[in-house]
C-alpha positions in Angstrom: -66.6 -74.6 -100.4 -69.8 -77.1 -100.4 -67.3 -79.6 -99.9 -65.0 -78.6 -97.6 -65.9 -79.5 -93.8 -66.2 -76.8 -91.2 -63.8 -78.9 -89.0 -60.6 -79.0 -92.0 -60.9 -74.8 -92.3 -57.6 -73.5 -90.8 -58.8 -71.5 -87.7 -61.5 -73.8 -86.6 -60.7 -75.8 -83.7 -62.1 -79.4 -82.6 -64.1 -77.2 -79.9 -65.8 -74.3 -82.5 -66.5 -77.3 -85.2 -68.9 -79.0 -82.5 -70.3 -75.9 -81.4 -70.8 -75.2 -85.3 -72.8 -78.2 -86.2 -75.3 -78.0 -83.4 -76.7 -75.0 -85.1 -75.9 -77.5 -88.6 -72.7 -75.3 -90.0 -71.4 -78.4 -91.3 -69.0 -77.0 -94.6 -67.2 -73.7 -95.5 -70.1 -72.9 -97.5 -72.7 -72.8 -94.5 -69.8 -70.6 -92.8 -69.9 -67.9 -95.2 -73.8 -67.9 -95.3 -74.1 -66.9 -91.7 -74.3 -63.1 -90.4 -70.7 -62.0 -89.3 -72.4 -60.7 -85.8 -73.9 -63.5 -85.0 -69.8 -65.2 -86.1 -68.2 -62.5 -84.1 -70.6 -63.4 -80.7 -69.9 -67.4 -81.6 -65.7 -67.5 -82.4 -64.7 -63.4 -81.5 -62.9 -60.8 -83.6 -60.3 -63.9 -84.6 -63.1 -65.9 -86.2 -64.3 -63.5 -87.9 -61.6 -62.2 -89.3 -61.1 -66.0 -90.5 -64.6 -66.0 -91.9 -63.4 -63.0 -94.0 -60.7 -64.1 -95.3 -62.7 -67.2 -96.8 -64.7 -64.4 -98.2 -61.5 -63.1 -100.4 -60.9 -60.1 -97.9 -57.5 -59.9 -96.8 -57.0 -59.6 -93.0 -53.4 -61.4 -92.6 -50.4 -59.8 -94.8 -47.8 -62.9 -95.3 -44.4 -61.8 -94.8 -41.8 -62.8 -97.4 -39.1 -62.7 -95.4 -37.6 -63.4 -91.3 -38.1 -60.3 -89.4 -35.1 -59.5 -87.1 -35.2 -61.1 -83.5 -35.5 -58.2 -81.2 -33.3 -59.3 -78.9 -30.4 -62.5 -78.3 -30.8 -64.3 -74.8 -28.3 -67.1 -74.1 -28.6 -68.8 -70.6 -28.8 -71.8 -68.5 -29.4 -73.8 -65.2 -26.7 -75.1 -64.1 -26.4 -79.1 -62.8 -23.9 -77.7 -59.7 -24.9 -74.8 -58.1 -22.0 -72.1 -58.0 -20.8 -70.1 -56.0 -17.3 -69.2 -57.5 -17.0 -66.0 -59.1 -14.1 -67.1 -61.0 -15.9 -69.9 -62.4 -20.0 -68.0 -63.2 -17.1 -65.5 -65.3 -16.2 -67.9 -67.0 -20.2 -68.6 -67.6 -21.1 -65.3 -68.4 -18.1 -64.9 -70.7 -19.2 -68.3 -72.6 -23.0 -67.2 -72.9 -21.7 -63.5 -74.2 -19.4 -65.5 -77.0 -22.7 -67.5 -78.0 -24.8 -64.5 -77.8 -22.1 -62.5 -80.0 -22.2 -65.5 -83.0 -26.0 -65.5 -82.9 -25.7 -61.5 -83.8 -23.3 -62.0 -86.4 -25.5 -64.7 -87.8 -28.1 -62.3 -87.8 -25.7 -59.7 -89.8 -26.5 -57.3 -86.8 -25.1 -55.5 -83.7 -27.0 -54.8 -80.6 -26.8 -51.5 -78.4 -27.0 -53.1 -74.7 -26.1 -55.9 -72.9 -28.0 -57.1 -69.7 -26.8 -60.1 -67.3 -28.6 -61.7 -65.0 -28.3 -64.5 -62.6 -30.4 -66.1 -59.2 -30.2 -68.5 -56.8 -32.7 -71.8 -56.7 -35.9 -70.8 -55.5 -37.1 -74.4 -54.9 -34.9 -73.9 -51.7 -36.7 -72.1 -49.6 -34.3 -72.7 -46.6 -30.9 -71.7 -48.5 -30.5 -68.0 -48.9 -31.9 -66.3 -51.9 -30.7 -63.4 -54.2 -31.3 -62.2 -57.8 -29.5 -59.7 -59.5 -29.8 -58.0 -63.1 -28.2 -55.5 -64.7 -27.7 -53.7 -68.1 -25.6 -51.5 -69.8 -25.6 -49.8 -73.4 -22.7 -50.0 -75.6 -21.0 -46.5 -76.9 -21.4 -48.1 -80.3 -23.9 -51.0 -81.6 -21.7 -53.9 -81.6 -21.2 -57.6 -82.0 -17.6 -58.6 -81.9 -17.2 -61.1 -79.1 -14.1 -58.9 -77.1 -16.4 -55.8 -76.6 -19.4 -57.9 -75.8 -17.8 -60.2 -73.3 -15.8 -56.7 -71.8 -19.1 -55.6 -71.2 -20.8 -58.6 -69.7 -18.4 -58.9 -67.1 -19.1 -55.4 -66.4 -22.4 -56.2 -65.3 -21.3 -59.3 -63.6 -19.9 -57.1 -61.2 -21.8 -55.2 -60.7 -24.3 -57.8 -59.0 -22.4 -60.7 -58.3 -22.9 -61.4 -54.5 -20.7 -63.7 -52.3 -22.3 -66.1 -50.1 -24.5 -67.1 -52.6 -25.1 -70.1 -54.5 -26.7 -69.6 -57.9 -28.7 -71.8 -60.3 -29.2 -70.0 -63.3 -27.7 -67.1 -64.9 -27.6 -65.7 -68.4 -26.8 -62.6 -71.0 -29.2 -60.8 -73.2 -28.5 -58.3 -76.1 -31.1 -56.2 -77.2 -31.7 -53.1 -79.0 -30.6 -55.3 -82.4 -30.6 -53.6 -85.4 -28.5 -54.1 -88.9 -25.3 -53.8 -89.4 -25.6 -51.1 -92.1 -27.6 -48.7 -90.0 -24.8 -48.1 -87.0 -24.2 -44.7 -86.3 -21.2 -44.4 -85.4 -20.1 -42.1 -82.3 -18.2 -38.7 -83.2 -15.0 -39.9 -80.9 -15.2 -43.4 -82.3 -11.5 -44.5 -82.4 -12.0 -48.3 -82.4 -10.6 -50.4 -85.5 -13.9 -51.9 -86.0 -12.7 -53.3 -90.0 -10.1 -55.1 -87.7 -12.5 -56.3 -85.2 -14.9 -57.4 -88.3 -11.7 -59.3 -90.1 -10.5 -61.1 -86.4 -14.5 -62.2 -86.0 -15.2 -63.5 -89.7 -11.7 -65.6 -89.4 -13.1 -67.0 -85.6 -16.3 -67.7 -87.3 -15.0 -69.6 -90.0 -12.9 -71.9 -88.1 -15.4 -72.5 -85.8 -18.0 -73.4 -88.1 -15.2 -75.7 -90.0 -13.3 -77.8 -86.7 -15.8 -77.5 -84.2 -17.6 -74.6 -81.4 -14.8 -73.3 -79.1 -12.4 -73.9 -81.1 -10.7 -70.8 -80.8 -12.0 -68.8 -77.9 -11.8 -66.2 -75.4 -9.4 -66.9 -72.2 -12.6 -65.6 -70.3 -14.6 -68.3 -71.3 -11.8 -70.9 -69.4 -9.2 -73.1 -70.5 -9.8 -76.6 -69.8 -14.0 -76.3 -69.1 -16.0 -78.8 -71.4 -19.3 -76.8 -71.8 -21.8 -79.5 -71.5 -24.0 -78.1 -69.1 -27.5 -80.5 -68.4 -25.7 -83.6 -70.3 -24.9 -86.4 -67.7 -27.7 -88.2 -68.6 -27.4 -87.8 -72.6 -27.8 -90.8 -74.4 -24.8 -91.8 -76.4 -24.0 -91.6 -80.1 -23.8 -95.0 -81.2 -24.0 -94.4 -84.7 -22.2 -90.7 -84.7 -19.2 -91.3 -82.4 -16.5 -93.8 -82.1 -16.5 -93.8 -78.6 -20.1 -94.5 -77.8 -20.3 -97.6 -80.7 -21.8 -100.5 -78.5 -19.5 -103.6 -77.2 -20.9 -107.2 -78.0 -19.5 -109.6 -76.7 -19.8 -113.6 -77.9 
């Protein structure tokens, strides 16, 4: 501790270790000397509790393994405004499929869906809307079919003609595990088919490539490359980006 320089303790900022040594706190060891008031007054509860863990007294449990994200967002802004419901369907359908193999990667199924969507507020002139709505599901789930079902339920529900939107997106929440869905008393779905068609659309994603197999929702023909015009090309990773040199 003699040794060890206030400014290399983890906690201690560039900001605290010059406040430090003007009152000459210049190692760990002149740290733990000092009255935990007068520490509390100089860094606040966080410093102190630093301060005490130097001191052997444990203030910060270490978790041994990844909580559970709370809830699944997928969404973006969009290069071309739209203002085609056909088309932000299709959206909202693709961002429910993403959202759907982040839960299953997660070994979990959520119990609501919410969707939102708004136009660009950096026009001031053009006319603005925003719209949001959620719904729960009759039973946590996370197969893509019921998911998407859902989501364009909302869509709906505050999709607004006349409109042109930048941004829109799906969130799941109320995520919990797999093992602890209670199932509803008039639940008549085939949900070890459901699991079975998912695991095998899973798979051959993660094998040949992401929409490999998907939903008709999502559209036929789109190339989901949303905020890429200007990405730099693969020289090294695709045949054709490799450079042209001529002599």
């Amino acid at each position: 501790m003699g040794r060890l320089p206030v400014d290399e303790i983890w906690g201690v900022g560039m900001r605290y270790a010059i406040k430090l040594k003007k009152y000459g706190i210049h190692t760990a060891k002149n740290l733990l000397e000092c009255d935990e008031t007068w520490i509390r007054k100089m860094m606040n509860v966080v410093g102190l509790r630093m301060v005490r863990e130097l001191k052997c007294i444990p203030h910060f449990s270490l978790e041994e393994g990844r909580s559970m994200k709370k809830s699944i967002c997928t969404s973006r802004s969009f290069s071309v405004e739209i203002s085609d419901y056909t088309r932000m369907s299709e959206y909202i359908s693709m961002f429910a499929s993403r959202c759907s193999e982040k839960l299953r990667g997660e070994a979990a199924c959520a119990r609501s869906i919410s969707v939102f969507m708004y136009t660009n507020r950096f026009k001031p002139k053009a006319r603005q809307y925003s719209g949001y709505f959620s719904m729960d599901f009759h039973t946590a789930a996370s197969d893509t079919i019921t998911i998407t079902k859902l989501a364009i339920e909302c869509l709906k529900k505050i999709y607004r003609s006349g409109y042109s939107y930048k941004k829109a997106g799906v969130t799941l929440s109320g995520i919990i595990p797999r093992n602890q869905v209670q199932l509803s008393l008039f639940d008549s779905a085939d949900r070890k088919k459901a699991d079975t068609l998912m695991q095998t659309l899973d798979k051959i994603n993660g094998n040949m490539g992401r929409d490999i197999l998907k939903l008709s929702s999502s559209g036929i023909n789109n190339k989901w490359k949303i905020g890429k015009e200007r990405l730099s090309p693969c020289y090294t990773t695709r045949w054709s980006d490799i450079l042209s040199v001529r002599v």
